[in-house]
C-alpha positions in Angstrom: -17.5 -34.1 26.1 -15.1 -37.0 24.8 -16.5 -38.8 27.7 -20.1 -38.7 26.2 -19.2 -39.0 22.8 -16.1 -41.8 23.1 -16.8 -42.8 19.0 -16.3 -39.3 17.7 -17.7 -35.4 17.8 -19.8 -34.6 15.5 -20.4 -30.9 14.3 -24.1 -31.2 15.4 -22.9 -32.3 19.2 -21.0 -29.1 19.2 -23.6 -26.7 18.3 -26.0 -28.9 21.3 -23.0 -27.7 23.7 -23.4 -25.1 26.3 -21.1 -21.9 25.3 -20.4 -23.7 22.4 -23.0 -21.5 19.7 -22.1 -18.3 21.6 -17.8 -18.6 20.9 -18.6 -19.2 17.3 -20.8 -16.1 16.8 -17.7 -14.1 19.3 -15.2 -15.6 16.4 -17.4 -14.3 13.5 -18.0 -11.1 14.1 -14.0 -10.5 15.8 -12.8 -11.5 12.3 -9.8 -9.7 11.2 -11.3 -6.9 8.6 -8.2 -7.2 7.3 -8.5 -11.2 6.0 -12.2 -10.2 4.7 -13.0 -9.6 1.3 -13.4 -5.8 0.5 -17.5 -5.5 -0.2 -16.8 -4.0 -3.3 -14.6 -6.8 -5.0 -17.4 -9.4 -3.4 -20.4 -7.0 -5.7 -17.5 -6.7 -9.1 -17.0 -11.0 -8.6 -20.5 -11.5 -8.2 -21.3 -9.5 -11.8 -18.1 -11.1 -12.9 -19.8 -14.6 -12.5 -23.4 -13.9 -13.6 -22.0 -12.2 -16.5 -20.2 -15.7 -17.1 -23.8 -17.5 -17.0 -25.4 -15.3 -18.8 -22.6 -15.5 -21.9 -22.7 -18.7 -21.7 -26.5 -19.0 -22.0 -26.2 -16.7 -24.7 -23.9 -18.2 -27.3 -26.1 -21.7 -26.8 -29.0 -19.7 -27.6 -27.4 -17.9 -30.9 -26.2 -21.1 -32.0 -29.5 -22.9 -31.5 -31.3 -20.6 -33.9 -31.6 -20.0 -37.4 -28.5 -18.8 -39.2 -30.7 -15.5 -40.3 -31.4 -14.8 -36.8 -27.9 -15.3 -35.7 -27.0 -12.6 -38.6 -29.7 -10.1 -37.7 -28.4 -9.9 -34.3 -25.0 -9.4 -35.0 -26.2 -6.4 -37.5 -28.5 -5.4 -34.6 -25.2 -5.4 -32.5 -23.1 -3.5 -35.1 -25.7 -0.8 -34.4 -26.0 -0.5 -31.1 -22.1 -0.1 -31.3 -22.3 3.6 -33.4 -22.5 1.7 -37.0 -25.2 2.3 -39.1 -24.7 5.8 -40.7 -27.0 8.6 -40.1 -30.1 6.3 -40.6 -28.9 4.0 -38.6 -29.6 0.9 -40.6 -27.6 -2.3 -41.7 -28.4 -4.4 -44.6 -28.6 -8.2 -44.4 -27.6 -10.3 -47.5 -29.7 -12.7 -49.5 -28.1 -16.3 -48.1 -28.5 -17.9 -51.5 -26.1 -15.5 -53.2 -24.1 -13.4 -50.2 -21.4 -14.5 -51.8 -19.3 -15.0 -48.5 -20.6 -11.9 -47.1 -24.0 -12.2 -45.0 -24.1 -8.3 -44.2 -23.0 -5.0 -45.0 -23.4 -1.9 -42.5 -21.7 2.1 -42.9 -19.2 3.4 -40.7 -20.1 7.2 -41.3 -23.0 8.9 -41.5 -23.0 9.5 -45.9 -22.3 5.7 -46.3 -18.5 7.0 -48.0 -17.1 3.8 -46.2 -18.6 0.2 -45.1 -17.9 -2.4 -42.9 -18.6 -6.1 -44.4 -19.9 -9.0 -41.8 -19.8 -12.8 -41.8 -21.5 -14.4 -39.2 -21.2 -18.1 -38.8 -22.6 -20.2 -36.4 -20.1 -23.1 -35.3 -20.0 -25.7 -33.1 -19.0 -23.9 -29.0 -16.4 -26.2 -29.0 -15.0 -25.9 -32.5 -12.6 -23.6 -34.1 -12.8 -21.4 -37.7 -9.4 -22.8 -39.5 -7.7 -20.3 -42.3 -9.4 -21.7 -45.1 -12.7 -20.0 -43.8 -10.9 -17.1 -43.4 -8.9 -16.6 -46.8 -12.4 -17.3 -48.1 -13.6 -14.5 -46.3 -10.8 -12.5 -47.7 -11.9 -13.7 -51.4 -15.6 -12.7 -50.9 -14.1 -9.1 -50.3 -11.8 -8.6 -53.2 -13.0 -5.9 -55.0 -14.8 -3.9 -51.8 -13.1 -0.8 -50.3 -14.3 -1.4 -47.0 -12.8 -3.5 -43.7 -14.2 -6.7 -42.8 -15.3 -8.0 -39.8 -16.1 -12.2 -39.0 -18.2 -12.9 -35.8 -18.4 -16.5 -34.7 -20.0 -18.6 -31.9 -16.9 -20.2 -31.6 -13.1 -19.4 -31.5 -10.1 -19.0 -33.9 -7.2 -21.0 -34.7 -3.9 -19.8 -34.6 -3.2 -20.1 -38.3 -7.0 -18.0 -38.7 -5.9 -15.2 -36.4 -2.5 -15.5 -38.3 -3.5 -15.0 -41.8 -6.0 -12.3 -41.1 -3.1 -10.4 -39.5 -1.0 -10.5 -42.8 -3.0 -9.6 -45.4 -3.6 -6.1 -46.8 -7.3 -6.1 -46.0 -8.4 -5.1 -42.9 -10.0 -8.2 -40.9 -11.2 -8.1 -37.6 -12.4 -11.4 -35.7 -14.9 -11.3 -32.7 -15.5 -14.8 -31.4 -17.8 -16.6 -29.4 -16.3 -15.0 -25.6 -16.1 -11.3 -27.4 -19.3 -11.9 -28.9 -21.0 -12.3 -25.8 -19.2 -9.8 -24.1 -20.0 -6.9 -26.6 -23.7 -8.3 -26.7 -23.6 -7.6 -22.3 -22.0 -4.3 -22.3 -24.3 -3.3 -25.7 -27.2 -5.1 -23.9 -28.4 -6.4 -27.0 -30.3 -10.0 -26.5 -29.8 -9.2 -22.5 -32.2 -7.1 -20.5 -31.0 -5.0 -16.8 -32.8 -7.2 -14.6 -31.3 -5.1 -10.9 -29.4 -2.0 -10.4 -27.4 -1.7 -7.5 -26.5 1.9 -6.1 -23.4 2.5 -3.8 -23.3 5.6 -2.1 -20.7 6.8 0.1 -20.2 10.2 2.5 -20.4 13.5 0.7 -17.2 15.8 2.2 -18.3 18.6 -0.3 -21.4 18.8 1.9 -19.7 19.0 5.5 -16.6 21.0 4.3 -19.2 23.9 2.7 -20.7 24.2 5.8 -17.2 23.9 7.7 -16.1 27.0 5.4 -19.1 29.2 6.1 -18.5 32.0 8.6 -20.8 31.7 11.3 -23.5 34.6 10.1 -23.5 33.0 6.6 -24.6 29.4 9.1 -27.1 31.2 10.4 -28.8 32.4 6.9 -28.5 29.4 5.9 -30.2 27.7 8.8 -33.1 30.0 9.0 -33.9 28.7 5.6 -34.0 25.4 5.8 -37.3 23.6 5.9 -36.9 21.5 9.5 -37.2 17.8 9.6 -39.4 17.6 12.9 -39.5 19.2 15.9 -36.9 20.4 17.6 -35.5 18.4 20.9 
């Protein structure tokens, strides 16, 4: 082989080798099942990373449209989540006078309590500072109600600091929640594949295991056969 070959082997001069292709499908299949990745971590990566693309794809799309899209469909969200009261409705603020607050939706079903929503459409690679947040806080003085702000982006530290501290209640979803909830609500996503894993029923061989053998006989007169008996 080195003879023939006296510059170098190439992988391609391996494969043309006698013996060569049939040691390394012997080596593939005599892996150690111990060194290979469990089939059910390879399917739970493999969601894992189209989840990824499809967030990803998703927060470029909600910041590409209009600001009263990107509001509707975090209302729309807000309902697939349980909110909405009995009639399962939200109600989206005029933008020239929300006053800070682009939506309101109930938390219970006779509207007794409300949950107030800002939804801003930043820059992916930006971040919402305090100021935006102590202005959301302003725009809810006077509402008995929790607030929530849902962004495209992320927080600052000094945003996720101040809505910590005050008396209202202030929750912030950014831009990797956002897209997270909007999966696992499937809201702007559609199932394109299920994938089924089955494994061995035991309740089905132990309940025949337990039978005495005239109750196995009852029970295989009644059976419907398959085929014919060999």
């Amino acid at each position: 082989m080195l003879a023939s070959h006296p510059v170098g082997i190439a992988e391609r001069d391996l494969k043309s080798t006698p013996g060569e292709s049939h040691n390394r499908s012997v080596n593939v299949h005599n892996e150690d099942p111990l060194l290979s990745p469990d089939p059910i971590e390879q399917i739970e990566q493999g969601i894992a990373r189209i989840h990824a693309d499809v967030a990803a794809d998703l927060l470029k799309r909600l910041h590409d449209q209009a600001a009263e899209f990107f509001e509707q469909a975090v209302l729309d969200l807000l309902m697939k989540m349980g909110y909405g009261g009995a009639d399962g409705q939200a109600t989206r603020t005029q933008l020239s006078n929300d006053g800070g607050i682009d939506g309101f939706i109930d938390q219970d079903a006779l509207g007794l309590s409300r949950i107030y929503v800002q939804a801003k459409r930043y820059a992916l690679d930006s971040s919402v500072g305090r100021p935006e947040i102590q202005g959301f806080v302003g725009a809810l003085h006077g509402q008995s109600g929790p607030g929530v702000f849902i962004t495209t982006s992320r927080f600052s530290a000094g945003a996720q600091q101040y809505a910590k501290s005050v008396p209202t209640r202030i929750v912030l979803i950014d831009g990797r929640r956002l897209a997270s909830l909007m999966i696992h609500y499937c809201v702007g996503v559609q199932v394109r594949q299920t994938v089924k894993l089955v494994e061995v029923d035991e309740d089905f061989f132990e309940e025949w295991a337990g039978r005495s053998p005239a109750d196995q006989a009852a029970v295989t007169s009644r059976r419907v056969p398959y085929g014919p008996v060999a």
